[in-house]
Backbone bond lengths (Angstrom), bond angles and torsions (degrees), N, CA, C in turn:
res aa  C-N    CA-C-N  psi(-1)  N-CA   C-N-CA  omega(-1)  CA-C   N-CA-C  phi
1 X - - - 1.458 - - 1.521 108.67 -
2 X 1.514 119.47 149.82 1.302 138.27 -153.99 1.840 96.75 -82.33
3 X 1.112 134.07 139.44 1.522 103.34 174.90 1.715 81.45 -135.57
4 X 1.150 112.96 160.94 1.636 134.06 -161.10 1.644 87.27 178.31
5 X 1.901 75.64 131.85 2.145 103.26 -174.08 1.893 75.24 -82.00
6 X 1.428 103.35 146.04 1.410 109.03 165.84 1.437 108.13 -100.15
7 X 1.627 120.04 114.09 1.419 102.79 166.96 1.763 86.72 -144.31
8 X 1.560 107.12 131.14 1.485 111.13 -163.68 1.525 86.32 -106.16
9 X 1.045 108.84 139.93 1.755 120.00 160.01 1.435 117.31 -69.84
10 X 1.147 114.20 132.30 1.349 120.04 158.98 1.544 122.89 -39.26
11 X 1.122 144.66 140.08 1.404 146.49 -171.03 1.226 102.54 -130.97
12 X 1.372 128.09 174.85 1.633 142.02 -167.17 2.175 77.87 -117.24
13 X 1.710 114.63 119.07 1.175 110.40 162.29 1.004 166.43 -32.91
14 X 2.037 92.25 -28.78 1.046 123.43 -166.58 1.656 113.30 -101.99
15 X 1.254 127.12 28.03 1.489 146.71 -133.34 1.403 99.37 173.93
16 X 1.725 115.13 73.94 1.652 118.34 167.40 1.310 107.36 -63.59
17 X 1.231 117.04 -52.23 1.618 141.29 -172.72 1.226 108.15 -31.63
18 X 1.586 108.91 -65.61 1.877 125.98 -169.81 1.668 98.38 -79.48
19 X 1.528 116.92 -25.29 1.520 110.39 176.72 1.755 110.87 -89.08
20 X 1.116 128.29 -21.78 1.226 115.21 155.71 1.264 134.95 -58.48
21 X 1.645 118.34 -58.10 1.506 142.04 154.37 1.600 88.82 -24.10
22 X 1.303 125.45 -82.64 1.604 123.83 -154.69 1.854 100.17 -51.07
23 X 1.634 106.43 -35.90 1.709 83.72 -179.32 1.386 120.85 -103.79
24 X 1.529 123.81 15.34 1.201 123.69 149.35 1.741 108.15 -59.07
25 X 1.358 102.53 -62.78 1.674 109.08 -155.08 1.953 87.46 -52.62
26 X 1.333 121.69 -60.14 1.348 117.46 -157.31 1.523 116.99 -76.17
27 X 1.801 108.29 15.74 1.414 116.77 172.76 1.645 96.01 -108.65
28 X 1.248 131.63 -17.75 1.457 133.58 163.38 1.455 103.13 114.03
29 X 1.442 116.01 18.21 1.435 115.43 179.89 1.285 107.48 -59.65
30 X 1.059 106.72 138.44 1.854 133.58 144.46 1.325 146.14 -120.39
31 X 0.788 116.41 -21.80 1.463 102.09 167.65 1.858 86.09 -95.40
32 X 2.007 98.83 -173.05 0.842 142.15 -164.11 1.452 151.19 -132.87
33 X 1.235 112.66 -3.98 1.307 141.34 -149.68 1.891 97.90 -41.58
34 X 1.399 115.48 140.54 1.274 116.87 -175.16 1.224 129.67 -158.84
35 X 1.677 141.35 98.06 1.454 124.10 -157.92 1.845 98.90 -99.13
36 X 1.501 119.88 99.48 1.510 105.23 -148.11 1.205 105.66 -78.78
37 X 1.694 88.60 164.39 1.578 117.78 -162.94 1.214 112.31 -134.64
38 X 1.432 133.85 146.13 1.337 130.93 178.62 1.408 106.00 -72.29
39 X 1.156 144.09 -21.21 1.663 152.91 -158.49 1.728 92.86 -94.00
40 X 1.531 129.29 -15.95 1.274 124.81 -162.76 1.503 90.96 -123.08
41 X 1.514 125.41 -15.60 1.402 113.01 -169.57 1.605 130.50 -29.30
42 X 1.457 102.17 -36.19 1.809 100.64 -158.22 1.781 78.32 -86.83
43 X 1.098 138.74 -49.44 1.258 140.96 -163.36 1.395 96.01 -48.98
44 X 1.500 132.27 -54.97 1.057 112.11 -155.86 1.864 106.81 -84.27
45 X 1.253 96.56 -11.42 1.483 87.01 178.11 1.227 119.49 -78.59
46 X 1.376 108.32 -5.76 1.774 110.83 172.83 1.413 105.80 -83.03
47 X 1.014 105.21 -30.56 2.023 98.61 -160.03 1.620 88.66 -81.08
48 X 1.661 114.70 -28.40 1.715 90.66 -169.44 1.529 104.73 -108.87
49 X 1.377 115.92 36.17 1.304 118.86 159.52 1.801 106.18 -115.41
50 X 1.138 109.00 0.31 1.492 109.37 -165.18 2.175 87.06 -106.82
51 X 1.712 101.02 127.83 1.148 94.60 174.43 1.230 123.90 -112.39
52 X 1.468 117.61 31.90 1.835 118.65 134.38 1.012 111.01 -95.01
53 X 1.460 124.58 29.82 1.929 99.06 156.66 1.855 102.33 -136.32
54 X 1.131 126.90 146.16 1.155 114.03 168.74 1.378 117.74 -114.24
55 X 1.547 119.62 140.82 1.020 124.05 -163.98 1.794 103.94 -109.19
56 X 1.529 95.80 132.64 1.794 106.07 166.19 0.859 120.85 -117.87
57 X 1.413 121.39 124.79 1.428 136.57 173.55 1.493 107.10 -66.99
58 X 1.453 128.59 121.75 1.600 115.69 -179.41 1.994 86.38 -132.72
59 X 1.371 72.96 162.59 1.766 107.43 -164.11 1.156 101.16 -83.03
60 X 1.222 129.13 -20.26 1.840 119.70 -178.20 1.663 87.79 -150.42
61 X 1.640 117.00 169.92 1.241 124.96 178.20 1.865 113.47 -85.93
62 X 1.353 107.77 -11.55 1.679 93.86 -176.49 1.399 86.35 -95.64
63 X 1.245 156.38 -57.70 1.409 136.36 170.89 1.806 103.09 -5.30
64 X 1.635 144.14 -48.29 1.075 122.45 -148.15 1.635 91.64 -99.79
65 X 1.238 128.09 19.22 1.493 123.71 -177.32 1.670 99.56 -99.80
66 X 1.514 104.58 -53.84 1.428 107.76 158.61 1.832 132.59 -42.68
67 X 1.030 106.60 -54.50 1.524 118.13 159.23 1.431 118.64 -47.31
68 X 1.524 121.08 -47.63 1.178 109.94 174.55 1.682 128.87 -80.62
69 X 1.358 108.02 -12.43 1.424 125.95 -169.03 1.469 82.03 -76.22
70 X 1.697 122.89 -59.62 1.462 116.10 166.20 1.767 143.12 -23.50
71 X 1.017 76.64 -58.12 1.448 107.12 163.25 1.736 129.03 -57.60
72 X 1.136 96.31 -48.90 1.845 93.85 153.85 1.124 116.37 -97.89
73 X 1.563 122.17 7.76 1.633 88.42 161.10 1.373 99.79 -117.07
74 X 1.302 131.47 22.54 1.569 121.21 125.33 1.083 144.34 -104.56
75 X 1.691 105.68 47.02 1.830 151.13 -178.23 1.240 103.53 36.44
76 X 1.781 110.45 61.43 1.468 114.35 157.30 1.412 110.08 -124.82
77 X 1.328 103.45 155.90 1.507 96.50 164.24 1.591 123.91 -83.77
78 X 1.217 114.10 -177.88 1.335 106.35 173.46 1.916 106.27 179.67
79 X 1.479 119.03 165.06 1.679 119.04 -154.62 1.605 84.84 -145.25
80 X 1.448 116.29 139.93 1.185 119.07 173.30 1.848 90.44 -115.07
81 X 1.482 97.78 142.57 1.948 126.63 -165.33 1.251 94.42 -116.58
82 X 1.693 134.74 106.16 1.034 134.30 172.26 1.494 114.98 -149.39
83 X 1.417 138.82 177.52 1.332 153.90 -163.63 1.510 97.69 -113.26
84 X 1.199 110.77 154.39 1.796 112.32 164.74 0.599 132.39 -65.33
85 X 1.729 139.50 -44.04 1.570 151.98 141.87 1.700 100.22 1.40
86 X 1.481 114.53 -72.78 1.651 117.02 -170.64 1.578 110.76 -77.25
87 X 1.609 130.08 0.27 1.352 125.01 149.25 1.483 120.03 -7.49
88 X 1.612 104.01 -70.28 1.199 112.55 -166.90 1.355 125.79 -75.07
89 X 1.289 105.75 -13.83 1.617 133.35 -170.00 2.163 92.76 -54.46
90 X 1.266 86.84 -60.55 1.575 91.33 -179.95 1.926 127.39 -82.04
91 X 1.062 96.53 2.26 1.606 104.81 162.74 1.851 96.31 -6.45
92 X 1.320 108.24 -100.82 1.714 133.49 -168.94 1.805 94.28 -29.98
93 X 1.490 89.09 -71.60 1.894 90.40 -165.02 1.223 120.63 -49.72
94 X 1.854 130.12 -10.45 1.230 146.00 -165.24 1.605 88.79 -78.47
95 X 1.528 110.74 -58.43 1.649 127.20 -151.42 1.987 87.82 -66.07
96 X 1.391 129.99 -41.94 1.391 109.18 166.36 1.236 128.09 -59.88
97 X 1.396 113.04 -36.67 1.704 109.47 162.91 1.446 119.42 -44.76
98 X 1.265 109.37 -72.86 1.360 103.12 178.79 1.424 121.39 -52.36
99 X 1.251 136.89 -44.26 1.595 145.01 175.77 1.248 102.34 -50.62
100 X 1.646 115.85 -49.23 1.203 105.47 -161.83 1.759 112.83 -96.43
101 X 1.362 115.75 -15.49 1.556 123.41 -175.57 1.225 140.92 76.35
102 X 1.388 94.67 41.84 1.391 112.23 -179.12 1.708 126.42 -108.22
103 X 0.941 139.77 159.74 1.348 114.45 -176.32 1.338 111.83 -109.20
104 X 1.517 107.48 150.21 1.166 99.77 176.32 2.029 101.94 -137.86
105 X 1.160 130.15 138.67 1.195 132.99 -171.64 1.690 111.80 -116.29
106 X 1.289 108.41 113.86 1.658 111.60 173.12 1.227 116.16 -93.26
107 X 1.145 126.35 145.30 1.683 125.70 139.55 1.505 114.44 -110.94
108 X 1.025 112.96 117.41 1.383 120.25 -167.63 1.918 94.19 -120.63
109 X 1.890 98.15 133.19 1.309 97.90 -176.75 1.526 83.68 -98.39
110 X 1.513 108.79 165.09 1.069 132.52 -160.79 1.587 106.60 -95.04
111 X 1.616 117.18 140.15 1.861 104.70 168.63 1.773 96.81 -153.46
112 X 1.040 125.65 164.80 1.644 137.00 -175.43 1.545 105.59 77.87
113 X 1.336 126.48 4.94 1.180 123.97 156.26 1.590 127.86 -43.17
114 X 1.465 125.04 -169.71 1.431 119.93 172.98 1.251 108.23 -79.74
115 X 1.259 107.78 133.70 1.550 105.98 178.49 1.686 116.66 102.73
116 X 1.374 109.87 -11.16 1.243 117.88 169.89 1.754 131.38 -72.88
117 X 1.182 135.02 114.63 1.341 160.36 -132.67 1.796 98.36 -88.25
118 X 1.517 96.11 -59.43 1.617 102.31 -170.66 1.601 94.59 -81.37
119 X 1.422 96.84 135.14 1.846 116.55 173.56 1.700 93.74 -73.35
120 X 1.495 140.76 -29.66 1.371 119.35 -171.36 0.934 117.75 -96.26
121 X 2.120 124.97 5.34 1.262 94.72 177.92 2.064 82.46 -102.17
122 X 1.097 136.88 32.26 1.508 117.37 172.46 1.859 106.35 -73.40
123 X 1.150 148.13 -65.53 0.868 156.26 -149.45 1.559 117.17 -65.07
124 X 1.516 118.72 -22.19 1.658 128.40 165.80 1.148 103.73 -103.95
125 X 1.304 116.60 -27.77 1.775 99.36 175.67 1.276 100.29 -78.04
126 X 1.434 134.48 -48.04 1.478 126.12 171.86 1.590 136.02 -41.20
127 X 1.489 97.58 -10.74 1.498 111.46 -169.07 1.319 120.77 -119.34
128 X 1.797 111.98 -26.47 1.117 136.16 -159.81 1.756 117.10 -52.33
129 X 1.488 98.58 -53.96 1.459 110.19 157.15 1.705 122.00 -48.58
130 X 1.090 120.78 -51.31 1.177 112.36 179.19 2.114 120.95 -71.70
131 X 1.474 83.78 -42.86 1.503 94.34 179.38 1.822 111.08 -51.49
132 X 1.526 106.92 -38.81 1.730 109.65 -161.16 2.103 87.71 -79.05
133 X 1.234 106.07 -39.13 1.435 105.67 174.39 1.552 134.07 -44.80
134 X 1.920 99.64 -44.78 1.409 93.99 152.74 1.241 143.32 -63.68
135 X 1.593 115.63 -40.72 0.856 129.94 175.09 1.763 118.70 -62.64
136 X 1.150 122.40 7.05 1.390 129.60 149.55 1.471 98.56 119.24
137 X 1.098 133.59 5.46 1.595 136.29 -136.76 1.555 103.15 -116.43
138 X 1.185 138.62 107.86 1.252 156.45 -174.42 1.536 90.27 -62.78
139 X 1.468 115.20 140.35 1.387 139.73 157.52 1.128 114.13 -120.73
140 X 0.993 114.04 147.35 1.866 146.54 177.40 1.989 96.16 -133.49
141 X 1.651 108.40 139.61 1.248 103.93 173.44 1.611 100.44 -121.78
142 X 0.870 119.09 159.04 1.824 118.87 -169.88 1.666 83.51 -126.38
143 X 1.760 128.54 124.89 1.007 128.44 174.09 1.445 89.03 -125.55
144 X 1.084 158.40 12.36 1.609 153.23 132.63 1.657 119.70 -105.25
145 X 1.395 117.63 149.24 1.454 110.92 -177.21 1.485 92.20 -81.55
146 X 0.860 135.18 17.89 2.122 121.72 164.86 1.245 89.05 -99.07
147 X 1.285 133.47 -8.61 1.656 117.74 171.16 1.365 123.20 -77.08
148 X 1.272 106.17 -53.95 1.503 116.35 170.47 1.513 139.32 -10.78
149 X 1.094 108.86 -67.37 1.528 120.58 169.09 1.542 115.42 -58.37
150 X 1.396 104.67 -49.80 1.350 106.21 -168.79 2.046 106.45 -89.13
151 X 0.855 110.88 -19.03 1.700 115.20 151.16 1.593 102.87 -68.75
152 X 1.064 135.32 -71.31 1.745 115.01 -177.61 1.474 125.82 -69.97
153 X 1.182 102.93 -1.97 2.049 100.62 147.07 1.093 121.39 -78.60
154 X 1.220 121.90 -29.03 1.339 128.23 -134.08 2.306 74.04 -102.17
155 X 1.425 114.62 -48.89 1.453 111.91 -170.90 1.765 93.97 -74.98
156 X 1.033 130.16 -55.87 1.619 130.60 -169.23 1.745 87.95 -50.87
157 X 1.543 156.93 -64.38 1.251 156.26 -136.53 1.999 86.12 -80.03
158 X 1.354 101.98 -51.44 1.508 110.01 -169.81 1.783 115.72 -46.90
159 X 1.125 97.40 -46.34 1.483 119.46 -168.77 1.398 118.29 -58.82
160 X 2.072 93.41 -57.10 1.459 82.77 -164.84 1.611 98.36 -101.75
161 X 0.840 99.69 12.36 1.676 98.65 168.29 2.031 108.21 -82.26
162 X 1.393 104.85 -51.45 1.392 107.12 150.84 1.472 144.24 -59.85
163 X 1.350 103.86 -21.70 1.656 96.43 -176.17 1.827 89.24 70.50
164 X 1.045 126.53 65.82 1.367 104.97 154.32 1.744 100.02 -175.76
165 X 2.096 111.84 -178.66 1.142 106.94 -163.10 1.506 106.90 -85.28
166 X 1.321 126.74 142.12 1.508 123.56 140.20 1.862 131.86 -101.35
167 X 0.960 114.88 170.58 1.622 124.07 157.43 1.100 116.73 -136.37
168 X 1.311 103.81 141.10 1.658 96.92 150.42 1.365 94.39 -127.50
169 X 1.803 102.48 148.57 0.999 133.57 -179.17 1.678 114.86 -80.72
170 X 1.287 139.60 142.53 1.493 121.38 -177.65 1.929 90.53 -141.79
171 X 1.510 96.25 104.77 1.555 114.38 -174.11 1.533 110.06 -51.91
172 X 1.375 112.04 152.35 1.711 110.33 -162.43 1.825 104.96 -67.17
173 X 1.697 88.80 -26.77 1.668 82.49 -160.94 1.600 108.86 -71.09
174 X 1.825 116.90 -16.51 1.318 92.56 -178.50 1.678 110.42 -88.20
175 X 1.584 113.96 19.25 1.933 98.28 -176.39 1.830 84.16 -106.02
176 X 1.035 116.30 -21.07 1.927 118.36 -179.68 2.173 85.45 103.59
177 X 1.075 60.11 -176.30 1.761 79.42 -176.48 1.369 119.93 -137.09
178 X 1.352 110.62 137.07 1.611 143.92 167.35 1.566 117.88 -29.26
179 X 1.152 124.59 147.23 1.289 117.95 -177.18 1.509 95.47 -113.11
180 X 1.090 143.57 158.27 1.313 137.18 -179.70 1.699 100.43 -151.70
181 X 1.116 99.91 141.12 1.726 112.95 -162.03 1.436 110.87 -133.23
């Protein structure tokens, strides 16, 4: 097992992005796994400007469950960066996490919330919470960006201390919302 002293830096509140980045790097993350999203943009430009972590672009969202199962068992850590829409994408690959005991940590930005424009993302964002719940997977929801950071320490400490999945959820209203036409 991976062991990392936890000491999270203080962050400016108003900056989830730069306060997440700071508690990936100081939880010992490395990899990256990421199907990108405009709601994750500044995030991802930290992790792939920062060169202890490497970032992968993957083509579907259960690809990053696989990657990370990888990833600890070549004693790294690693956070899969995704949207709610692809929640469901990983249904199956979740049920090997748990069977098998590995951790895997999401941040999933939030979409089909109130206030949401596009009719296709309502139905996975509406479900998303419950769906990752069956599937064995602890949620945390972050409804302010001063939550953020300190909700994904709090799931990255959970995880790999458990061997098992977390999320945190990041509510639509704190990334703003999409116009859809």
């Amino acid at each position: 097992m991976i062991q990392v002293t936890r000491t999270y830096a203080a962050v400016p509140t108003d900056d989830w992005s730069a306060g997440v980045h700071r508690v990936l790097k100081d939880a010992g993350v490395r990899m990256v796994g990421v199907v990108p999203d405009a709601g994750l943009a500044r995030l991802i430009t930290f992790c792939e400007a920062d060169r202890s972590m490497r970032l992968v672009r993957l083509t579907t969202e259960e690809e990053g469950v696989g990657l990370l199962a990888g990833a600890w068992l070549g004693n790294q850590r690693g956070v899969l960066l995704m949207q709610s829409s692809g929640t469901g994408n990983c249904v199956n690959m979740l049920s090997i996490a748990t069977a098998c005991r590995f951790p895997v940590v999401m941040l999933v930005t939030m979409r089909g919330e109130p206030g949401e424009s596009n009719p296709a993302q309502v139905p996975m964002g509406s479900a998303t919470q419950a769906v990752l719940e069956a599937m064995g997977v602890r949620v945390s929801r972050a409804s302010s960006a001063a939550a953020v950071p300190t909700l994904v320490a709090a799931a990255l400490d959970r995880a790999y201390d458990t061997e098992s999945p977390e999320a945190v959820l990041v509510a639509q209203h704190v990334l703003g919302f999409k116009a859809f036409k």
